[in-house]
C-alpha positions in Angstrom: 7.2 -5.3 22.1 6.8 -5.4 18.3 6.5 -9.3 18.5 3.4 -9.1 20.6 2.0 -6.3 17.9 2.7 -8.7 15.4 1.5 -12.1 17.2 -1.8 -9.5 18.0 -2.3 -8.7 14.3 -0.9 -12.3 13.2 -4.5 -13.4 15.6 -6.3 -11.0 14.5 -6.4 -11.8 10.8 -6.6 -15.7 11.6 -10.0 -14.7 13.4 -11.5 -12.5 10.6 -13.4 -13.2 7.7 -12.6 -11.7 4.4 -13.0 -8.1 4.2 -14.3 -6.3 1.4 -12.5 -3.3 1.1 -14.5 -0.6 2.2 -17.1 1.6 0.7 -15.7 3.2 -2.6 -17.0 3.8 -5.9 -15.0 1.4 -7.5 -14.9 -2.4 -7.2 -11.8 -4.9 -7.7 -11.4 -8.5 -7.2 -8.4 -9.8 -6.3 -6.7 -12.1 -9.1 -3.1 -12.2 -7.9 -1.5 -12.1 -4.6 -3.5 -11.2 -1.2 -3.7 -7.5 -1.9 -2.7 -7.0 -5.3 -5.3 -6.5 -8.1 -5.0 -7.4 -12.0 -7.8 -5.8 -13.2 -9.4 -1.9 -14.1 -12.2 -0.3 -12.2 -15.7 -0.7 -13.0 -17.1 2.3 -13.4 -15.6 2.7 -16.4 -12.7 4.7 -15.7 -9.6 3.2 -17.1 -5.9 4.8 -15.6 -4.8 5.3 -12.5 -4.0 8.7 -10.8 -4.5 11.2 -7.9 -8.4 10.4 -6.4 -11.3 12.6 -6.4 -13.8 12.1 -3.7 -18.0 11.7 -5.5 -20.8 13.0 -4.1 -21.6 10.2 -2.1 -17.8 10.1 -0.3 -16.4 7.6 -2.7 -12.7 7.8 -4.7 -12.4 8.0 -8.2 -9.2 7.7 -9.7 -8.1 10.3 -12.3 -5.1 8.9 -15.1 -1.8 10.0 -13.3 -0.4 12.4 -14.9 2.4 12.6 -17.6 5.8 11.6 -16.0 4.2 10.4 -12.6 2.7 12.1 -9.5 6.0 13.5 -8.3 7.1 13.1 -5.2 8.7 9.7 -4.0 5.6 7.8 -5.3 6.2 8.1 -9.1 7.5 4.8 -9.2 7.3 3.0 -5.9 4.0 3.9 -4.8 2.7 5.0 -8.4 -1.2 4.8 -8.5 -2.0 1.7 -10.6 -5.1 -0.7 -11.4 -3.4 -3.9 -12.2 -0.5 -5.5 -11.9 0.6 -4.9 -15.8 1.4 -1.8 -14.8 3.5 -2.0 -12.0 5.4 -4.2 -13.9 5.9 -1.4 -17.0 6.7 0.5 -13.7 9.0 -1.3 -11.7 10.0 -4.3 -14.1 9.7 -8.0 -13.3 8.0 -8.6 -10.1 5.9 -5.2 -9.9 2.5 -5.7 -8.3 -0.6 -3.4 -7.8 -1.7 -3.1 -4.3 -4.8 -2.7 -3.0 -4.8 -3.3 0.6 -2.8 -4.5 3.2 -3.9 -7.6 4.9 -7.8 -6.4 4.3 -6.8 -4.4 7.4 -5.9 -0.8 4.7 -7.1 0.0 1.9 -4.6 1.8 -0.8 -6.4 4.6 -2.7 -6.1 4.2 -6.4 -3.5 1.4 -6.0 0.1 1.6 -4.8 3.0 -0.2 -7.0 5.5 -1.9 -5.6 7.2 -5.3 -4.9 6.3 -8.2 -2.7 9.8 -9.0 -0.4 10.8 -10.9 2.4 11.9 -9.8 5.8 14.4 -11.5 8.6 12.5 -13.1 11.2 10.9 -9.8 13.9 12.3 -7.2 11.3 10.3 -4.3 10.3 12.1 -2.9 7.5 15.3 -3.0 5.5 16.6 -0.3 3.5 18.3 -1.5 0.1 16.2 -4.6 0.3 17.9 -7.0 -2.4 14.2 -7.4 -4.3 13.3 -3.9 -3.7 16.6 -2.2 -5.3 19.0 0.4 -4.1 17.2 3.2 -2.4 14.1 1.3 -1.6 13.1 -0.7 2.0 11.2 -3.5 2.2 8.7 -3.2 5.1 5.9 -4.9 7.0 5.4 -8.1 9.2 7.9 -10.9 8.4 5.4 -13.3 7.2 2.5 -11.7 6.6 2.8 -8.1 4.4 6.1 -7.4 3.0 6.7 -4.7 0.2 8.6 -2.0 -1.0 8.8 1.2 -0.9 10.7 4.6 -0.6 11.6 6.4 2.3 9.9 10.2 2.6 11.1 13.1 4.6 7.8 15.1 5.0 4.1 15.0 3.5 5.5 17.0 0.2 7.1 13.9 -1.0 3.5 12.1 -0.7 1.7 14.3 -3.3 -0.9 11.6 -3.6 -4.4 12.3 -1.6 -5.1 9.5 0.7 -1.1 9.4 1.9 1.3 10.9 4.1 5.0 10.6 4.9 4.2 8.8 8.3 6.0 5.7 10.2 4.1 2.5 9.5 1.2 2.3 11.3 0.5 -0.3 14.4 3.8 -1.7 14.4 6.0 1.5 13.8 8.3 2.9 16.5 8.7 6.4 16.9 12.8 6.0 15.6 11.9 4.1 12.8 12.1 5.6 9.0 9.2 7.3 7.8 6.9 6.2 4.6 4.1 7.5 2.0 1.8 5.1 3.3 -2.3 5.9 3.4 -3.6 8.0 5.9 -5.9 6.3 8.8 -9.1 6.9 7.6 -8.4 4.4 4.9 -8.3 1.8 8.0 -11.2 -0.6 7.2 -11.2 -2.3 10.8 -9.6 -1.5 13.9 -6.3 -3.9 15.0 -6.4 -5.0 18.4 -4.5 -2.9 20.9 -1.3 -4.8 22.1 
């Protein structure tokens, strides 16, 4: 089952043309890996930190605050706005994420590590890139990263997320994750 949701997705992103990311009030462009960002937002806010929604519906992101957002997202899953960052985070190999295969967007950024999974693997907990404590997750070969497991929604303090098992290719036994909440879904994946 999880490698037709994966071959579905895997044709789905082959078909589409870039995405853009969504309607927000801030703008990146991706200098790094797919996904990642190196560089601040443009309307002048500089920081990273727990969104506010605008007037017109878009997130602006507030500096986090001193000591992190709490949680199991002050490092792994810190809010970020380049890769710099991440890496005064989580040390050598820490990237800002944006999105996730243009399919999600990540509010504010999410830190964490890019990581490689066994072939029709999901996740593994104490992934050898990720560190002790941390799972690398995603679809072998096309998003792997890292991040901490979560026991309810109070360990996701950040708005946009919620301690939830990956979406699409998530089974209902599998670990749960602070990952962003569906309305952050730019396009619909096909239905296996």
């Amino acid at each position: 089952m999880r490698k037709n949701i994966v071959a579905g997705l895997a044709c789905m992103l082959l078909a589409l043309p870039a995405c853009t990311g969504g309607s927000s009030d801030t703008e990146t462009t991706d200098t790094a890996a797919p996904g990642t960002t190196d560089n601040a937002t443009t309307d002048g806010t500089e920081g990273t930190g727990t969104p506010t929604t605008t007037e017109t519906g878009g997130v602006v992101c507030e500096p986090a605050p001193e000591g992190g957002v709490g949680g199991v997202m002050s490092e792994f899953g810190a809010p970020c706005t380049s890769d710099d960052e991440c890496v005064a985070i989580l040390g050598e190999g820490g990237v800002c994420l944006d999105n996730i295969l243009g399919i999600y967007n990540l509010p504010c950024g999410y830190c964490s590590k890019l990581c490689e999974l066994p072939p029709n693997t999901a996740y593994v907990p104490d992934d050898m890139t990720c560190g002790m404590g941390v799972t690398c997750i995603g679809a072998d070969g096309y998003f792997e990263g890292c991040v901490i497991e979560c026991q309810d929604n109070a360990d996701c303090p950040r708005e946009g997320y919620e301690c939830r098992i990956m979406p699409t290719i998530g089974q209902p036994e599998d670990p749960k994750f602070c990952l962003m909440t569906d309305e952050h879904m730019v396009m619909t994946p096909p239905m296996p």
